[in-house]
C-alpha positions as CSV (number, residue, x, y, z in Angstrom):
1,X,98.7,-16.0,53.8
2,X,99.1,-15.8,50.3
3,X,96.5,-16.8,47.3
4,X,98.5,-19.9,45.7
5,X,98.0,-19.0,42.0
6,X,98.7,-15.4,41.8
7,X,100.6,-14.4,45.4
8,X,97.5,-12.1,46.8
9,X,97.0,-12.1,50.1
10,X,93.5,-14.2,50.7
11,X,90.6,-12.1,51.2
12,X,90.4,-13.2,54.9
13,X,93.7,-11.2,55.9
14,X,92.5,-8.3,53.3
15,X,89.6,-7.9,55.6
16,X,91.6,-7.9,58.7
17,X,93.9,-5.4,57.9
18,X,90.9,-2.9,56.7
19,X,89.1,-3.4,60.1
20,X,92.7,-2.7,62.4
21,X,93.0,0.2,60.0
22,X,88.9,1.3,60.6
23,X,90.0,0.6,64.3
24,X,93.0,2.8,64.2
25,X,91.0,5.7,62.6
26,X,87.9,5.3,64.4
27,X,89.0,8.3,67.1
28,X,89.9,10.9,64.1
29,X,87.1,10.5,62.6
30,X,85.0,11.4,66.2
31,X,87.5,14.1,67.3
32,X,87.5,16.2,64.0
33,X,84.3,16.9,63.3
34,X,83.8,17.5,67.2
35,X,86.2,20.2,67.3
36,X,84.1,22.2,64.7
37,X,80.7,22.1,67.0
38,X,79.1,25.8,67.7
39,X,78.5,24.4,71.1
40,X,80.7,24.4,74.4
41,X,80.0,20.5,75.1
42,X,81.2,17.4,73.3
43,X,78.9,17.4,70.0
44,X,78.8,16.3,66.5
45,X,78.8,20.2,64.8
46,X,74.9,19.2,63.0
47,X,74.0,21.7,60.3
48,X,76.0,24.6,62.2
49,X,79.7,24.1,61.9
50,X,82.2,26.7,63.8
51,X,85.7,27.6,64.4
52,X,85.0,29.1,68.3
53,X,87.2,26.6,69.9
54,X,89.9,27.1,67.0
55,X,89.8,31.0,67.7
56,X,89.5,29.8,71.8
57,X,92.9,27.9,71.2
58,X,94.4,31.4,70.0
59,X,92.4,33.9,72.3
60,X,93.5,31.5,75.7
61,X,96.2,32.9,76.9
62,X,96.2,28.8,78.9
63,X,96.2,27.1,75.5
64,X,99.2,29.4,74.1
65,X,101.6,29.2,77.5
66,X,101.0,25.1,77.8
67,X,102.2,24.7,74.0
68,X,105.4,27.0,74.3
69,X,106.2,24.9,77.6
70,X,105.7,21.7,75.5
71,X,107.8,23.2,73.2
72,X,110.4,24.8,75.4
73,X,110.6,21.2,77.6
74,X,110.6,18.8,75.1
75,X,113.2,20.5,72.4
76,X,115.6,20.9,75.9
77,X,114.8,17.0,76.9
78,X,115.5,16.2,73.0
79,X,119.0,17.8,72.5
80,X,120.0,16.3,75.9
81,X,118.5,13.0,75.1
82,X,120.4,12.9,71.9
83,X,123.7,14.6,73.0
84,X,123.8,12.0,76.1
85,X,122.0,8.9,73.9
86,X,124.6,9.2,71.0
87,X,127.5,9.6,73.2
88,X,126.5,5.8,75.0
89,X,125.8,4.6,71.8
90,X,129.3,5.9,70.4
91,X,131.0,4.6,73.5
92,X,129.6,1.0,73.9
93,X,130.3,0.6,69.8
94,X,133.4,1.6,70.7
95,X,134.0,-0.8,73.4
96,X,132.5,-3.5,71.7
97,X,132.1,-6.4,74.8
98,X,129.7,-7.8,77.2
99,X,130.0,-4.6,79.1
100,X,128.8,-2.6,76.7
101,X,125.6,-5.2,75.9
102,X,124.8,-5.0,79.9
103,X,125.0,-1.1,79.4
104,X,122.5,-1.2,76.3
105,X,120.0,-3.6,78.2
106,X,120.1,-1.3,81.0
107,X,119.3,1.7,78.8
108,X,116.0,0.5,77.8
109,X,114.8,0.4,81.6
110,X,113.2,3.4,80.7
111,X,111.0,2.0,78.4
112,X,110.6,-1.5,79.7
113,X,109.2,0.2,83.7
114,X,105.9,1.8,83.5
115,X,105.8,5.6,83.1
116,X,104.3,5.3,86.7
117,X,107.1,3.9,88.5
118,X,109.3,6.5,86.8
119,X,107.2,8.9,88.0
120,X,107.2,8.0,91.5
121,X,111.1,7.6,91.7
122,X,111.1,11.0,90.3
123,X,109.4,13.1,92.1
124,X,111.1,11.8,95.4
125,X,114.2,12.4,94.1
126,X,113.4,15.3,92.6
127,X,112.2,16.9,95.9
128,X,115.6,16.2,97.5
129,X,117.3,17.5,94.4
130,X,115.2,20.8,94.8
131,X,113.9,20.1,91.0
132,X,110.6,20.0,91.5
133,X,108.2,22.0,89.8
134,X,110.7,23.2,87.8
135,X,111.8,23.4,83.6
136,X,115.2,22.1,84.5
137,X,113.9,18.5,86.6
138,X,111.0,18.5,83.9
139,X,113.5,18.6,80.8
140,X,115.9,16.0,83.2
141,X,113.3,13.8,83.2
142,X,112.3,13.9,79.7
143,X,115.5,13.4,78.4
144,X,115.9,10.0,80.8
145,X,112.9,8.8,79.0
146,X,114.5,9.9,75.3
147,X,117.7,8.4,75.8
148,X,116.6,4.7,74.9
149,X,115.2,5.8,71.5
150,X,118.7,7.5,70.5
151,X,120.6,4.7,71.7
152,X,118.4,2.5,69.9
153,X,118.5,4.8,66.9
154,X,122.3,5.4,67.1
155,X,123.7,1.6,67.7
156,X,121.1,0.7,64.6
157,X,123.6,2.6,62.1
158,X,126.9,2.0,64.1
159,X,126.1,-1.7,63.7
160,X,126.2,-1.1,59.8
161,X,129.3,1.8,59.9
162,X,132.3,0.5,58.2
163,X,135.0,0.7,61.0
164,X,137.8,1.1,57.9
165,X,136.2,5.0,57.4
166,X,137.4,5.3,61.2
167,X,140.7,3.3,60.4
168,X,141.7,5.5,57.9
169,X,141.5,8.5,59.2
170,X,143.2,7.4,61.8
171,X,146.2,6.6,59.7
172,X,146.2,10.2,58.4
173,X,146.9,11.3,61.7
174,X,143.2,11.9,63.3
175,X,143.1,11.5,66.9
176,X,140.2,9.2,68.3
177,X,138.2,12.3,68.7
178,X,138.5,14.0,65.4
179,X,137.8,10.5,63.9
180,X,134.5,10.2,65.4
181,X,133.5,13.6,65.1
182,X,134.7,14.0,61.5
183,X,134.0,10.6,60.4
184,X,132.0,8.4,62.5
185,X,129.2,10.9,63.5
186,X,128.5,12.8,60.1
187,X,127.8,8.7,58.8
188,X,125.6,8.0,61.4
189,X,124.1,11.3,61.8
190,X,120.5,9.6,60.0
191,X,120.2,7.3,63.1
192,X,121.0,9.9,65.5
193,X,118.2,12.6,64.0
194,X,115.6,9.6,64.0
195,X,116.4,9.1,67.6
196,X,115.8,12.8,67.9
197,X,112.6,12.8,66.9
198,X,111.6,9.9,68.6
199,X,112.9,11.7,72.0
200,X,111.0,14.8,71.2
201,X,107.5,13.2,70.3
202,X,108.0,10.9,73.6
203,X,108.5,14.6,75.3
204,X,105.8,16.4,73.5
205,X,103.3,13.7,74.7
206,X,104.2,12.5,78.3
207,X,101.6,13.1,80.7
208,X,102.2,10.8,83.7
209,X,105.8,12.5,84.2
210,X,104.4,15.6,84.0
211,X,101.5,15.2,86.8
212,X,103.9,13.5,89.4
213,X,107.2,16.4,88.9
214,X,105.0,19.4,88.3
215,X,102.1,21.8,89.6
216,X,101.5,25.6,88.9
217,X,105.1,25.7,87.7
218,X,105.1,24.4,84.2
219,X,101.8,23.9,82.3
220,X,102.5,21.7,79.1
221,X,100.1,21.2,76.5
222,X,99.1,17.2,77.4
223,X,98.5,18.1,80.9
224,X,96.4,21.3,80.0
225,X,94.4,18.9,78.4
226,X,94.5,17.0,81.4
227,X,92.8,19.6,83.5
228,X,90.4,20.6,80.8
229,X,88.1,16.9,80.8
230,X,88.8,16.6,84.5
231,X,85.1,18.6,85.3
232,X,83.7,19.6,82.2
233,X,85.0,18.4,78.9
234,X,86.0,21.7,77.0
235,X,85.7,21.2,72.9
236,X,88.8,23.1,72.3
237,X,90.6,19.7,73.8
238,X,88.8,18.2,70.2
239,X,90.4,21.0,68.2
240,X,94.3,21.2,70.0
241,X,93.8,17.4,69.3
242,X,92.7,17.8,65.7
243,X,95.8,20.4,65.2
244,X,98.5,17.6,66.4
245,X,96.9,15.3,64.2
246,X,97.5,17.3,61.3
247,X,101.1,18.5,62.4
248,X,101.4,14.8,62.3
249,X,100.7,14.4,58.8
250,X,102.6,17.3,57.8
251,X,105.6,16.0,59.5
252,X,104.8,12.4,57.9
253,X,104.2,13.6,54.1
254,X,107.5,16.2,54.6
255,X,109.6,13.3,55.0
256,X,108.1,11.0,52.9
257,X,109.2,13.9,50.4
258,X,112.6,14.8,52.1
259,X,113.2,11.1,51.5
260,X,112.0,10.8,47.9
261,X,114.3,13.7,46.8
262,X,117.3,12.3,48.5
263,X,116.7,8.8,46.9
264,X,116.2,10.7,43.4
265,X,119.6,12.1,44.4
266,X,121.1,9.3,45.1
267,X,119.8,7.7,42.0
268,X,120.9,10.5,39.6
């Protein structure tokens, strides 16, 4: 709703969107100053503030193996997400009928099933598969839950690619293959590296995957955490959580600048 003289929202809606926003922040502004208390329970830091559950995220040899896991599984589950998720998405655009539709409704089964019935099919299958407990069914996994996002991602930009690019390299002799991979996939490349990134955060964060296909094998970072408020809620879980937060905005301003340069660019 708009103010009828001047085209301002009404104060009403102005309101609203301050109090989702308080809503949305609400946790951050709990879980920071937390992380900085001297104690080793959940407490707001008082006149004593301390880095001990910073220097505890270091010193843990825990902490340090179950973020080079999260690493290690999600950057594998992203580039096979995104090799596999482009390739669909490259195919069906290709074939361009109600097959392909069916095959892109099918594709968002993982997102549309809860994590938990993935996780169940999973682990049955991956104890007949002899993945279990391992990187490689962990990283499968993942990347089955990624996939969506790149198709997503990827059929977003095809839907805008100007099939005459294709067309004429094909008349200057490029065979299907050379056309796509010198001409379709350098164009689209924007909706494949969003679908990426999308595949690697879903990766980075999954947590119900991760208790059903793995024990002792693989420890990654979400469910170290996991473990550490299952008996007594450790204050380091406040500071690894105030540390993704602001990798978060880092990752958030760098492209806000990434893209700002590139428009300037474009511009000029």
């Amino acid at each position: 709703m708009t103010d009828a003289h001047d085209g301002r929202p009404h104060g009403g809606l102005v309101l609203l969107v301050w109090a989702v926003l308080l809503f949305l922040i609400t946790p951050l502004v709990v879980i920071v100053p937390v992380s900085f208390t001297p104690n080793r329970y959940l407490s707001f830091p008082g006149d004593t503030w301390s880095l001990r559950h910073y220097q505890e995220l270091i010193s843990d040899a825990s902490w340090r193996v179950s973020a080079a896991d999260s690493l290690i599984v999600a950057l594998g589950a992203s580039a096979l997400a995104t090799t596999l998720g482009t390739c669909c998405a490259v195919g069906c655009w290709r074939i361009s009928s109600r097959l392909s539709e069916l095959i892109r409704f099918l594709m968002l089964a993982p997102i549309i099933v809860p994590s938990i019935v993935h996780a169940l099919g999973f682990y049955r299958a991956w104890i007949e598969f002899g993945l279990y407990n391992s990187y490689q069914g962990l990283i499968i996994a993942h990347a089955m839950k990624g996939i969506p996002y790149v198709v997503i991602c990827t059929s977003a930009v095809l839907a805008n690619f100007d099939v005459r690019l294709e067309q004429a390299a094909r008349n200057l002799g490029a065979s299907t293959g050379q056309a796509i991979r010198w001409v379709v996939l350098p164009s689209i490349a924007p909706g494949v590296l969003t679908g990426a990134g999308f595949a690697f955060v879903t990766s980075w964060d999954e947590l119900v995957v991760n208790l059903f296909v793995i024990s002792r094998g693989v420890l990654t970072l979400p469910r170290k955490i996991w473990i550490s408020i299952q008996d007594n809620i450790d204050p380091a879980v406040a500071a690894a959580a105030t540390l993704l937060v602001l990798l978060t905005l880092v990752g958030i301003v760098a492209h806000r600048v990434i893209a700002r340069r590139a428009d300037a660019g474009v511009v000029r």
